[in-house]
Structure formats: structure tokens, C-alpha cells
C-alpha positions as a printed Julia matrix, in Angstrom:
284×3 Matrix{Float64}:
 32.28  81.14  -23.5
 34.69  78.47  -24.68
 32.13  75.66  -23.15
 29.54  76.93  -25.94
 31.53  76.19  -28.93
 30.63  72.33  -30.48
 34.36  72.11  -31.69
 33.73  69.85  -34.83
 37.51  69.49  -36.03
 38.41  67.84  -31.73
 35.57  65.4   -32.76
 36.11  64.52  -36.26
 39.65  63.81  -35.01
 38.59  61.46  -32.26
 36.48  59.74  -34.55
 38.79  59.5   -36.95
 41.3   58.11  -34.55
 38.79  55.5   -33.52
 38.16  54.35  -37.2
 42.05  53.98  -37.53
 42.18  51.4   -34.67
 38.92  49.7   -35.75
 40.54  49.44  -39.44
 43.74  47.63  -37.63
 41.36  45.52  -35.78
 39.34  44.53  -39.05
 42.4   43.63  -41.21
 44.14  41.4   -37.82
 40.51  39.56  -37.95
 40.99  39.05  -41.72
 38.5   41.96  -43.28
 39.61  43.5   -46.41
 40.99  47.25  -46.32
 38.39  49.81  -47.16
 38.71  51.42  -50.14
 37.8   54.34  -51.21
 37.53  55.54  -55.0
 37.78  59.51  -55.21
 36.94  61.23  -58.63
 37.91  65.13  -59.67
 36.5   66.43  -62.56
 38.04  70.04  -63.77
 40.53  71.96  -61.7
 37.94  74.36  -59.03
 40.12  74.99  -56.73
 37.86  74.62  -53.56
 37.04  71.05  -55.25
 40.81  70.62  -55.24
 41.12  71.57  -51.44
 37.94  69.21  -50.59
 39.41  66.15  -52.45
 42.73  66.41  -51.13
 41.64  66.78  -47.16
 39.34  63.85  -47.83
 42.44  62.12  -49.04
 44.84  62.93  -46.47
 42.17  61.57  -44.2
 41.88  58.28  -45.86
 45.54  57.94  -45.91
 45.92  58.55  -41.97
 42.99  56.65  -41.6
 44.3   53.46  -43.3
 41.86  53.3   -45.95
 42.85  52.68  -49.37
 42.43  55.67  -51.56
 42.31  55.52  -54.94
 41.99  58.85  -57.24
 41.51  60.01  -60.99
 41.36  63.37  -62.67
 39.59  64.16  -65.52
 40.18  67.15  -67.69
 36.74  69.89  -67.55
 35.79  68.63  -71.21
 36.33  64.45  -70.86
 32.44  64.29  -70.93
 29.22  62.36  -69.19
 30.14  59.25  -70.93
 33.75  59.22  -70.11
 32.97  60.27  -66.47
 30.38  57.2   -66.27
 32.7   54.65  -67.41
 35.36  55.71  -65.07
 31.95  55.35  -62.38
 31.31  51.94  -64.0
 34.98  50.64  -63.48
 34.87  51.11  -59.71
 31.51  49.45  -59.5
 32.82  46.77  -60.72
 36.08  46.95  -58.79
 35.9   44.44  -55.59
 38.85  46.52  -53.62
 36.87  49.55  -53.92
 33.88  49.81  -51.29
 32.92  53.89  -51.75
 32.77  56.05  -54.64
 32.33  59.49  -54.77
 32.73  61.92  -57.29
 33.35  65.54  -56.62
 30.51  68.24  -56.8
 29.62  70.45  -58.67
 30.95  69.25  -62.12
 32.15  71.53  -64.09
 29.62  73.71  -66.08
 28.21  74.94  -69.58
 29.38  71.24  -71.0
 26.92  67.87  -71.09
 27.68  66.77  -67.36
 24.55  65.51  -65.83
 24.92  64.95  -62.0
 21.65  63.37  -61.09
 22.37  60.67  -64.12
 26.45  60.47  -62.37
 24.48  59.84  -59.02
 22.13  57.04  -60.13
 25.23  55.33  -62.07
 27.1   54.44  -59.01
 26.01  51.21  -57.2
 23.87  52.24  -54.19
 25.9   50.06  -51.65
 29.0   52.0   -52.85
 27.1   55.51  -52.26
 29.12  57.04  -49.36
 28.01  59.92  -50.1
 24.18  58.77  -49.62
 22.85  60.83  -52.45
 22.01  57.97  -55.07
 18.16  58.01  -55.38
 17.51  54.86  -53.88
 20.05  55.72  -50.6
 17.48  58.84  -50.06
 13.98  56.92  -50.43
 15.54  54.67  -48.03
 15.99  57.51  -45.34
 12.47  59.16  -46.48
 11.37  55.33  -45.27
 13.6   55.24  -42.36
 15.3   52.25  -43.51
 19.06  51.39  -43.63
 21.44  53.21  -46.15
 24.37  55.32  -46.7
 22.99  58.18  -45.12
 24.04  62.08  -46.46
 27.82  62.67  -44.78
 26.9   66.15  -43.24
 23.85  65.54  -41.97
 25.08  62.2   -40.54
 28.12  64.55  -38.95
 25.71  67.1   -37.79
 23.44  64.72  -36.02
 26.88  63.15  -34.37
 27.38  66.71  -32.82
 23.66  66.86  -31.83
 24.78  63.75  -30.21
 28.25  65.42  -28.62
 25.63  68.59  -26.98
 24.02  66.08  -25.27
 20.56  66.01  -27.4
 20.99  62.24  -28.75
 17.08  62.0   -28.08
 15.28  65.01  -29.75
 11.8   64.26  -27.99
  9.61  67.58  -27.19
 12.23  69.74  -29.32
 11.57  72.23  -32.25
 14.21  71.84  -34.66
 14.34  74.81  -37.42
 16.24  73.88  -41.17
 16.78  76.71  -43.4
 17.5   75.43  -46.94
 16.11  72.72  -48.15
 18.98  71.26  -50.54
 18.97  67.16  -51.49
 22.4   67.22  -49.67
 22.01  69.36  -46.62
 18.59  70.9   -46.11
 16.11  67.68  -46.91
 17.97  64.84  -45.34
 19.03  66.45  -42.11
 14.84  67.65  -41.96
 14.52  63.86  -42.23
 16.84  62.74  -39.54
 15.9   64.96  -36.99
 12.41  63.65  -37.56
 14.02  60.06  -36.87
 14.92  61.27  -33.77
 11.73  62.96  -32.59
 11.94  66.44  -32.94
  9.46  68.33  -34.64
 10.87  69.99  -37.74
 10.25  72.76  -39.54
 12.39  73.72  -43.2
 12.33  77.24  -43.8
 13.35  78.82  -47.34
 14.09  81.9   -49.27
 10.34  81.69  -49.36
  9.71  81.68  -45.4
  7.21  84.78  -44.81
  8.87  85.44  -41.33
 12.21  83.44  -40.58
 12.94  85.91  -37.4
  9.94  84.19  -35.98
 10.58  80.78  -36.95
 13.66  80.88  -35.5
 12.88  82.41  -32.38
 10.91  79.5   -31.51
 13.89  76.58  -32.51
 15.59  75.09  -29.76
 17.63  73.57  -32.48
 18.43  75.56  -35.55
 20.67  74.32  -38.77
 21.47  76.93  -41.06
 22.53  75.49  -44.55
 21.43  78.06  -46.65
 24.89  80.28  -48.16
 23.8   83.14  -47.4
 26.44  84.73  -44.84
 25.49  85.6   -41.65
 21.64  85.49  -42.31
 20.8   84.35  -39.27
 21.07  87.13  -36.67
 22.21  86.89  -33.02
 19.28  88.35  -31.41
 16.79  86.12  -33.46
 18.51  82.9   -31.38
 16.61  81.48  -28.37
 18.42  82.01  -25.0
 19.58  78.04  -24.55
 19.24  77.5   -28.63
 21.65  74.91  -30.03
 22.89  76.09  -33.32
 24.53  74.38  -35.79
 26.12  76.45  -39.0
 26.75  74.58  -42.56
 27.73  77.92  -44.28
 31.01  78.29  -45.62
 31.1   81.42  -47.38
 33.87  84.13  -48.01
 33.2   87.63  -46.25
 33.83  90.7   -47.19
 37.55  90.57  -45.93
 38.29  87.4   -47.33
 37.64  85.55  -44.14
 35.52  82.38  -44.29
 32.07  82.98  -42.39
 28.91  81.05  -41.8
 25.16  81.57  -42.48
 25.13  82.66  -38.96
 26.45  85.32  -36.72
 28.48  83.67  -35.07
 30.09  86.24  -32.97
 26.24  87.82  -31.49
 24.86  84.28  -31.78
 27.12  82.94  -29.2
 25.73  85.27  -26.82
 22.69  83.38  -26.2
 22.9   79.95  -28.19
 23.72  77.29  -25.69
 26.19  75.32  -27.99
 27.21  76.31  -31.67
 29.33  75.58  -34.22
 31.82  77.7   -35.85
 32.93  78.3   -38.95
 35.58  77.27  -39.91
 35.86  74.0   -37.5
 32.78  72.9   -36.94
 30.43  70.67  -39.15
 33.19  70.4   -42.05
 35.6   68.11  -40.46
 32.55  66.19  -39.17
 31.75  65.34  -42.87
 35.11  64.06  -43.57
 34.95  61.88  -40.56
 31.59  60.63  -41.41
 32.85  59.49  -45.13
 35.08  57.58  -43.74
 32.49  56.24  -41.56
 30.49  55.35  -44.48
 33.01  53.86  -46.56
 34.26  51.88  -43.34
 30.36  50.51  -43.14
 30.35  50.02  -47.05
 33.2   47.6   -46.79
 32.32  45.15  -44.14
 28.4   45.4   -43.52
């Protein structure tokens, strides 16, 4: 079975390798060394984990890495002048500022968002970064869907053509944007949500699902197509304190021709892809 599993954290590391060499290559030919700007708001302790292993990763990669933490209560305009600073900061190429911000104070995310300069967006969530993909133009395009098409890529379905691709969620980070880039690459989509009338069915019919939902394990084994290629955004804690995905994993391997697990699968592609991003930020 070990040929079914699309192991994400072998080919974040290869890419990640191959952005360290490109990096040396850029500063020999006289680039300048990206930089990324990483901003922590609060103390959640997943948000912690995620800034530190994006961190690490721009440390091994060679990218500069510069970080700030702000106390839960510093406030919106606090927050946006620390956004405002690396804007205007030439060494720093990418911004991104930890979500979700902390809640019950004055934080407002989508303002946070539209604040930082869209050529800076490595995340690819600033307004103008997603009508550009709606229009199919160039832009910072949304670092887990960018990952999860990569994978598409690694299971040998670069071109989509003639494929039914099934989304469930429809989220501005996950859900919407990957809908969008599958489209870009021909396959016919369909987004399913907590209001889908028959999701079984739906997915029955996918030869490419992508759960990104958080529900765990809502997507049943027997409800994959024999040959399906699934890939699983979930990251959810069980029962038993074990980390699971929005799909069975252990009945959907049965039939699913590749799949992702979880842990190890699309995470460490989004990692890989923000440095990607702010690698493209700095010298495009």
C-alpha cells in the first residue's frame, strides 16, 4: 500500500532543498536575500507551533526571517503599524501575520489583510491577490492550495482535462481558491458544503476529492471511487488525542489510488510553498 500514500513532508523537503540551492545561486548572481517578515499575535499555542516550523524553514532555507510578538491586547492599530513598517521595509519581500487573531478584542483580519502590500502577500489572501486568481492572472497564489496542486502534480495529474474534482468547504483560504485552481487546470469542479443535500453521492463520482472541511473523518472509505485521488487538509485532534484528517484515512486507502495522510501530507507542502512565494516575491 505504501505506493498509495502522496508523502507531502519527502516533497516539501525536496522542494525545500531546491529553494536552498536556488537562494545560493541568486545571492552568487547578486540578488538580494529573501526576506521574510513573520508576525504572532497572542500566545495559541498551535499558532506558536505554526510560526516556529515556518521559521525553522526559513532559517534552513536561507531566507531572512524576521519576527515580532505582540501581546493578545496590543490592538488593530498597533498590529497595522507593525504591518505598515514592513511594507515599507526594502529587505523584507513577504509578510504574513498569523491566523486567527486572537478573539473578543477589536482585531479585524480582513482590514490586517488589505493593509499589507499585495506584492508582499505570500500568503495570497489580500483581496486584490484573490480577484487576480478569480481572473486567472498572476499573483501570490493561497500557500495550500498552491502545495496541494504541487502534489496533484507529484500523482501524475499535472493536466486535469476530463476529471471531476470534488471540494468540500468552501473557506477564502482552502475551499474557494483550490475550486479555482483546479478549474485553471481543466477539471470540472464541484464545492460541496455543510449544505450539500447528498455528499456520499458527490463524492462517489470525484476522481479527485479535497477535503478541507474540519470535520474529522467525514469523508468515509467506502464513499471513495476505486482509482480516486484524495487529498486531506484536516488537521483535527481525535478522540485519543491523535491528530486525524477530514477523511478516513485508514478505509480510504483501500480504494483511493493516491492520498494524503495526516499528519505528513499537505502541511509541509504549505510551508514549502511560502517559501516559494516569498522566494518569487523577492526577485520577480
Amino acid at each position: 500500500m505504501e505506493n498509495q500514500i502522496l508523502d507531502g513532508k519527502a516533497l516539501s523537503l525536496r522542494i525545500r532543498e531546491e529553494i536552498r540551492l536556488e537562494i545560493l545561486t541568486g545571492l552568487a548572481e547578486g540578488k538580494p536575500r529573501p526576506g521574510l517578515a513573520t508576525i504572532l499575535v497572542g500566545q495559541d499555542p498551535a499558532s506558536e507551533v505554526y510560526v516556529r516550523n515556518k521559521r525553522r524553514a526559513c532559517e534552513a532555507a536561507g531566507l531572512v526571517n524576521e519576527h515580532i510578538e505582540l501581546p493578545a491586547d496590543a490592538g488593530q492599530q498597533q498590529l497595522l503599524q507593525q504591518v505598515q513598517a514592513y511594507n515599507e521595509d526594502p529587505a523584507i519581500h513577504g509578510i504574513l501575520v498569523q491566523l486567527p487573531l486572537p478573539k473578543g478584542l477589536d482585531y479585524d483580519e480582513n482590514q490586517v489583510l488589505k493593509t499589507i502590500l499585495p506584492e508582499k502577500d505570500v500568503d495570497g489572501f489580500h483581496p486584490l491577490n484573490q480577484g487576480a486568481l478569480m481572473q486567472g492572472n498572476l499573483a501570490p497564489r493561497p500557500c495550500t492550495p498552491k502545495g496541494i496542486m504541487v502534489l496533484l502534480k507529484e500523482a501524475g495529474l499535472e493536466d486535469l482535462s476530463g476529471k471531476k474534482a470534488v471540494v468540500v468547504g468552501r473557506s477564502n483560504i482552502v475551499g474557494k481558491p483550490i475550486a479555482l485552481m483546479l478549474l485553471e487546470r481543466n477539471a470540472t469542479v464541484t464545492i460541496c458544503h455543510s449544505r450539500t443535500k447528498d455528499l456520499e453521492a458527490e463524492i462517489k463520482s470525484a476522481d479527485v476529492v479535497v477535503a478541507a472541511v474540519g470535520v474529522p473523518q467525514l469523508v468515509r472509505g467506502e464513499w471513495i471511487r476505486p482509482g480516486a485521488t484524495v487529498i486531506d487538509v484536516g488537521i483535527n485532534r481525535g478522540a485519543d488525542g491523535k491528530l486525524v484528517g477530514d477523511v478516513d484515512f485508514e478505509t480510504a486507502k483501500k480504494t483511493a489510488r493516491k492520498i494524503t495522510p495526516v499528519p505528513g501530507g499537505v502541511g509541509p507542502m504549505t510551508i514549502a510553498m511560502l517559501l516559494r512565494n516569498t522566494v518569487e516575491a523577492a526577485w520577480n
